[in-house]
C-alpha positions in Angstrom: 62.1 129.5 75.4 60.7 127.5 71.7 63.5 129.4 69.9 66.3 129.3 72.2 65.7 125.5 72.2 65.7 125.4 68.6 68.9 127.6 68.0 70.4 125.0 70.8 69.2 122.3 68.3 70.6 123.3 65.1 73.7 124.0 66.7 74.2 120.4 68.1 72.6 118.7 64.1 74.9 121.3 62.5 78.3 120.3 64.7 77.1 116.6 65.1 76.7 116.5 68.7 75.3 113.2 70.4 71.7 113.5 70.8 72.2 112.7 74.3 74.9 115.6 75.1 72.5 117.8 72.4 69.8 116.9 75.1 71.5 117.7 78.2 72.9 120.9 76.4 69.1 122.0 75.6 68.6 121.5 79.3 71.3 123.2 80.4 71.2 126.5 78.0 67.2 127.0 79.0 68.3 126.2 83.2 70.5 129.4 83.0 68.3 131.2 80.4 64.9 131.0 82.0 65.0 133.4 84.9 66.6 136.2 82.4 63.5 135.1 79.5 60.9 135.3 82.3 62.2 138.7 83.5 62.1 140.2 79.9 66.3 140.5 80.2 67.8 139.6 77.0 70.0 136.4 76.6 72.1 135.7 73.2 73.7 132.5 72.0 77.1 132.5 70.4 79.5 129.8 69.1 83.2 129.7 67.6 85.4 127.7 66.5 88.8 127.0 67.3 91.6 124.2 66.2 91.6 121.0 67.8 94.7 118.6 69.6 94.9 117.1 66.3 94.3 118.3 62.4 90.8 116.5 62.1 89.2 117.8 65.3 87.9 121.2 66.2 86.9 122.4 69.4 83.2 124.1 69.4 82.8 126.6 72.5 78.9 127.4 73.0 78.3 130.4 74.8 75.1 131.7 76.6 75.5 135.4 77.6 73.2 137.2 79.8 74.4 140.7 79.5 71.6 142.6 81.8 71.6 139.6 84.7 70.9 141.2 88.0 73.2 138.5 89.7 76.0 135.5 89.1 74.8 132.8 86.9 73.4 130.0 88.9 76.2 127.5 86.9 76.2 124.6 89.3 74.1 121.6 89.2 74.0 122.0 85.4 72.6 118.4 83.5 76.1 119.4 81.0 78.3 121.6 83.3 79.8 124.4 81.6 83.5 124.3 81.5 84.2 128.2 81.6 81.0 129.9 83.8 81.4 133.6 85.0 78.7 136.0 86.6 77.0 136.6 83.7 77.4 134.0 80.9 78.7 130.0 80.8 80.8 128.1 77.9 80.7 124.5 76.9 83.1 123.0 75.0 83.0 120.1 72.3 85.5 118.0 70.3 84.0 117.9 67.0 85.5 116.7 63.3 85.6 118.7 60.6 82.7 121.8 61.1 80.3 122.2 58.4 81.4 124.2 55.3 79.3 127.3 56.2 79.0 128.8 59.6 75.3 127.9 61.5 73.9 130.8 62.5 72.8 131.1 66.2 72.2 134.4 66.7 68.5 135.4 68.8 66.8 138.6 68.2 66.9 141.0 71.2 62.9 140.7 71.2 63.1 136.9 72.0 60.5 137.2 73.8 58.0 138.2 71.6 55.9 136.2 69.2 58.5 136.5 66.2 59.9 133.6 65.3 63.8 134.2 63.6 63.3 130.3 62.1 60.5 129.6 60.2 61.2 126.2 59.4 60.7 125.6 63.3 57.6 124.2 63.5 55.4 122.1 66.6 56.2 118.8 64.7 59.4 119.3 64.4 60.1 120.4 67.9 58.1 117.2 68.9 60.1 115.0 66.8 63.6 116.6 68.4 62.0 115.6 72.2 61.2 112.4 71.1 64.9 111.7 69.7 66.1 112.9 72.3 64.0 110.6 74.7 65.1 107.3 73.0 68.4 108.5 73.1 68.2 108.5 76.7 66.4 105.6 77.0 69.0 103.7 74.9 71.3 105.3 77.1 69.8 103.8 80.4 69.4 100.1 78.4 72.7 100.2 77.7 73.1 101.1 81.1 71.6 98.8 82.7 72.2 96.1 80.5 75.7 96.9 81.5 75.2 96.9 85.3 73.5 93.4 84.6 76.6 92.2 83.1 79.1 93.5 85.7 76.7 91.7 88.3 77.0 88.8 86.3 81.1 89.4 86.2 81.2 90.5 89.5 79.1 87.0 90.9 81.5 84.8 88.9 84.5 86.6 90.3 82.9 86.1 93.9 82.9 82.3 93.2 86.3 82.3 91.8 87.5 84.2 95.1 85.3 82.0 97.1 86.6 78.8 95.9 90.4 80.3 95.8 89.7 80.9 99.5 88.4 77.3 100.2 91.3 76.1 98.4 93.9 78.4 100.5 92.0 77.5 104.0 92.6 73.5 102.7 96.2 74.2 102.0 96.4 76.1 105.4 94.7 73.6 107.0 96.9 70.9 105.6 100.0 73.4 106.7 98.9 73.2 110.2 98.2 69.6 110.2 101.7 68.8 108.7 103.6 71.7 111.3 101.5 69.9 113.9 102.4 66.4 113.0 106.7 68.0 112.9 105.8 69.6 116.4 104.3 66.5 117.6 107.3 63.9 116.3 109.5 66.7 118.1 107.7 66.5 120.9 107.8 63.3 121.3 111.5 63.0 120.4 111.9 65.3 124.2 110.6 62.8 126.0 111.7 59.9 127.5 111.0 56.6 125.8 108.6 53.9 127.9 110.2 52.2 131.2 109.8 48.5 131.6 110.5 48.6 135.5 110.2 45.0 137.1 107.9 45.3 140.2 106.0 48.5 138.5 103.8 49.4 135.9 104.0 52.9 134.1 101.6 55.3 131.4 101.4 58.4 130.6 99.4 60.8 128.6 99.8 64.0 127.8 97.4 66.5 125.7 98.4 70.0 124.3 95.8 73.0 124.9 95.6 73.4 121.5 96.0 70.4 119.5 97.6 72.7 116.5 100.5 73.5 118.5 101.5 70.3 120.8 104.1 71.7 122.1 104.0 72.8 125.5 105.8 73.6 128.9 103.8 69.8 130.5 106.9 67.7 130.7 108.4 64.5 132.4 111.3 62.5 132.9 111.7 59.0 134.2 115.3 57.4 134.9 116.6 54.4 136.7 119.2 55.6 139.7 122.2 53.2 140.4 120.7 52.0 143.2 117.3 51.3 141.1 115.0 53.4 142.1 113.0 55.1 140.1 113.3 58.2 140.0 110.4 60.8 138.2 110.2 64.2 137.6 106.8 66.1 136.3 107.3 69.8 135.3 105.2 72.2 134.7 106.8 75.5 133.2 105.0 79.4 132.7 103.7 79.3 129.4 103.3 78.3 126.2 104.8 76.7 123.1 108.2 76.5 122.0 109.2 78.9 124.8 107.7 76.9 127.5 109.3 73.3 126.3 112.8 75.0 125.9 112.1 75.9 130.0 110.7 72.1 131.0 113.7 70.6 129.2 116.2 73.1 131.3 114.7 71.8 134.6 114.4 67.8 133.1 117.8 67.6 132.5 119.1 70.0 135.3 117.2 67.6 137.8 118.6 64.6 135.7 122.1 66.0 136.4 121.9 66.6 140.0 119.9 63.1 140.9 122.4 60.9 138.9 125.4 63.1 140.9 123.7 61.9 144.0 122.2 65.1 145.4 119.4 64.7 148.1 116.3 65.0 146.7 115.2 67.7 148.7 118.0 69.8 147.9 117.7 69.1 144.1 114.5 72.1 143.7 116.6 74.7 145.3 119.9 73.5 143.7 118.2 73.5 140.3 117.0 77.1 140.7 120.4 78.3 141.8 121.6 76.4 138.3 118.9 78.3 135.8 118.4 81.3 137.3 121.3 83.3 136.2 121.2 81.1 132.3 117.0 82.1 132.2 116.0 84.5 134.9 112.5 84.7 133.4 112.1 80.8 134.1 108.9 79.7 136.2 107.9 76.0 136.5 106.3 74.2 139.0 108.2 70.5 139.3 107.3 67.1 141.2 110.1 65.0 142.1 109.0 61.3 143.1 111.6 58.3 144.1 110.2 54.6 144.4 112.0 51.7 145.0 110.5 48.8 143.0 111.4 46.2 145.3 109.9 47.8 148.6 107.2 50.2 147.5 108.8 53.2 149.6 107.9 56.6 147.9 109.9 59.7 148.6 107.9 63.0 147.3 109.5 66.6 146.8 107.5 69.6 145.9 108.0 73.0 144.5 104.4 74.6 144.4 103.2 71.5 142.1 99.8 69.9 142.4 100.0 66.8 144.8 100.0 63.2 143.8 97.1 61.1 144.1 97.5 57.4 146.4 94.5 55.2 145.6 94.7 51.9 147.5 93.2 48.6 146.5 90.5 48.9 148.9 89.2 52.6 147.6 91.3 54.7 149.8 92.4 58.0 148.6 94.7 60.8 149.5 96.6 63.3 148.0 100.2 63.7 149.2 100.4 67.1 150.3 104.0 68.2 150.3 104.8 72.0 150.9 107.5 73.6 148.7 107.9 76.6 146.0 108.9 76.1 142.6 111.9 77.3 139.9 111.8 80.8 140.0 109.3 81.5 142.7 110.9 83.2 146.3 112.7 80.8 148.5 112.3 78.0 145.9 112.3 74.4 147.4 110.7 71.6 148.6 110.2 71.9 153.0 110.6 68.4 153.5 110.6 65.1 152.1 107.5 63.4 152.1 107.6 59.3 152.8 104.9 56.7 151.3 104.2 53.2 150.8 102.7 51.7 147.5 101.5 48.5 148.0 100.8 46.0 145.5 98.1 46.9 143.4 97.6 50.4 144.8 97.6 53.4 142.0 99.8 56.6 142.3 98.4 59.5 140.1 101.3 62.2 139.1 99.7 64.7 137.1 100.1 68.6 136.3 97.2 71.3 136.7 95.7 71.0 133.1 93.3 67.9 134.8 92.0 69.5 137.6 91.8 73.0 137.6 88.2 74.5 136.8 87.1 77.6 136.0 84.9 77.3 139.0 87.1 75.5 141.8 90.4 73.6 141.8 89.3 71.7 145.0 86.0 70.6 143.0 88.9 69.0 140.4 90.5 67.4 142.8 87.7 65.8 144.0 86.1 64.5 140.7 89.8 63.4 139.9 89.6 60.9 142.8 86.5 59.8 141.3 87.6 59.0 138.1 90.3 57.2 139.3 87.8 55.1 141.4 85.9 54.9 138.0 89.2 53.6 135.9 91.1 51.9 138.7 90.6 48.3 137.4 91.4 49.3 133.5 94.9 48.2 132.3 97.2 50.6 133.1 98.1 51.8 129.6 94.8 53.1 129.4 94.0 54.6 132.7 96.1 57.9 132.1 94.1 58.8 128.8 90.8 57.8 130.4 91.2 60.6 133.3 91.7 63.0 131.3 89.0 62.1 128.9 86.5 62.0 132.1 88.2 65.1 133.7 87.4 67.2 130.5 84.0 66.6 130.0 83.5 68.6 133.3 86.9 70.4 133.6 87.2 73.4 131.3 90.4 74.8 132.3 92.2 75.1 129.2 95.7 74.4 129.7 98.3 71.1 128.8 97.5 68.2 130.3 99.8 65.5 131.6 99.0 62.5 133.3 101.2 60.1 134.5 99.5 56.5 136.3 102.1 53.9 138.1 101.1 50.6 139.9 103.1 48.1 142.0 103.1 44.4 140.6 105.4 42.8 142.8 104.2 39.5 144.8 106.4 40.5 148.1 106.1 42.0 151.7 
């Protein structure tokens, strides 16, 4: 094994070979050679020369042959693969410049394994002197290495603060996106609904609060109108959905209902009329609708209902009731309200229009209900612009349904029977 590292060695100082692939060769040529050395089986070492891809390179082919191996050449896992291995010998292959002027003799006597040694100028120190070259080559090799791997960590931990504060910088110009489509949604929003009635004999607030507050559009809608007669006259819808979708479907049945109360249609027939109207323009349409008529001057109420949450009465002195009206709504089977329900709103007494958004819980609608009539205990002296937002302040710290919210509050001022 001495001389067939040493032939290896004055191959790779005669052709110029990095220390570090003359190391790995060393390694490689005594891998395959060993088993054949040990065994006694001859092994010989050959190199040539051929041209290169260009006139001032050369290719140099080492060959290890084995000529008496008992079995295939155990080529894989090599520390230098060998570009051209076969059963019984393996080739590696090296762009070199120009080769020396005279050809370096590699040849090893058949009796390798004996004591002679073909290279007398081979002696311990110098074999110890090729080990150790070859040892700081590959240490240099690992510090460079690693000094390397410390400077892509380096790269690589200011690239990650560049893409982190690119990131913050694209969630703040989302974030500003949302807040600025949000704000556009919102002043369209608004634009859909009616602008604040001064009624003589009534006060009148609303509120209304989208599920999500990044897209306030929703299918939570109302409509509030003087008839020619003047009454008031209010409807509160509340269609499938959400988004654009749903508004496009509240503003069908808003201005459907508009059309058929200022014609002078009953308002009980008005629910089924209006279903008979959408149905075949949007046959997906579902909305649940309140339709209220009060007559400033007297206090009378009329209610119609199509499968819509019932309307709270608070009286001065604390009473409360909801005014249950049975009905279906747009786009539900045999859509309509059953009757006409008729109230009186004395002076000073509350009526609460409102759709499902305030009182439905995750745990039970009637336990909303309930805690709304509270609240509006609670809020019932408040002006009456600020009632509407305080319910649904209250009714959300406990109610967790999340779903549009519209709450509409109205209260009789007049001094008369």
């Amino acid at each position: 094994m001495p001389p067939l590292r040493w032939a290896v060695r004055r191959l790779a100082r005669a052709y110029r070979l990095p220390v570090a692939v003359r190391a790995r060769l060393v390694l490689s040529v005594t891998d395959l050679a060993e088993d054949e050395l040990q065994a006694g089986r001859p092994v010989t070492l050959h190199t040539a020369q051929e041209a290169g891809a260009d006139a001032d390179s050369y290719v140099l082919a080492v060959t290890l042959r084995c000529p008496r191996a008992t079995g295939p050449l155990a080529a894989s896992g090599l520390p230098l693969p060998a570009t051209k291995p076969s059963p019984d010998c393996a080739t590696w292959r090296f762009t070199i410049p120009l080769p020396p002027a005279q050809p370096v003799s590699s040849s090893l006597p058949d009796d390798v394994s004996s004591r002679h040694d073909p290279w007398p100028d081979r002696t311990p120190g110098t074999d110890t002197q090729a080990v150790e070259e070859e040892l700081r080559a590959a240490f240099a090799q690992t510090d460079a290495f690693g000094a390397e791997h410390r400077r892509l960590k380096h790269e690589l931990a200011e690239t990650n603060a560049g893409v982190l504060a690119l990131y913050v910088q694209l969630e703040e110009g989302d974030e500003q996106l949302r807040r600025a489509h949000a704000l556009i949604l919102q002043e369209l929003e608004d634009a859909l609904r009616p602008a604040p009635l001064i009624v003589e004999g009534l006060e009148l607030a609303v509120h209304y609060e989208p599920a999500d507050p990044n897209a306030p559009t929703g299918g939570d809608l109302y409509d509030w109108f003087i008839l020619p007669d003047g009454t008031l006259h209010i409807t509160v819808v509340d269609a499938l959905g959400h988004g654009l979708g749903s508004t496009r479907s509240a503003l069908n049945v808003t201005h459907t209902v508009r059309t058929l109360a200022l014609e002078g249609h009953p308002l009980q027939s008005i629910l089924a009329r209006t279903h008979e109207i959408l149905m075949p323009l949007a046959p997906d349409l579902m909305a649940t609708v309140l339709l209220a008529r009060l007559d400033p001057a007297t206090g009378k109420l009329q209610l119609a209902n199509g499968s819509h949450p019932p309307a709270l009465l608070l009286r001065t002195d604390g009473e409360a009731r909801y005014l249950e009206v049975k009905g279906r709504g747009i786009g539900f089977p045999l859509p309509g309200s059953e009757q006409v329900l008729h109230a009186e709103i004395r002076p000073g007494d509350l009526l609460i229009l409102y759709t499902d958004g305030l009182t439905e819980s995750r745990r039970d609608p009637i336990e909303g209900e309930g805690r709304l009539i509270e609240a509006a205990r609670r809020y019932a002296d408040s002006p009456l612009a600020d009632i509407p937002s305080s319910l649904a302040a209250d009714m959300r710290t406990v109610v967790l349904h999340p779903d549009d919210t519209l709450a509409l509050a109205i209260r009789t001022t007049r001094s008369g029977p």
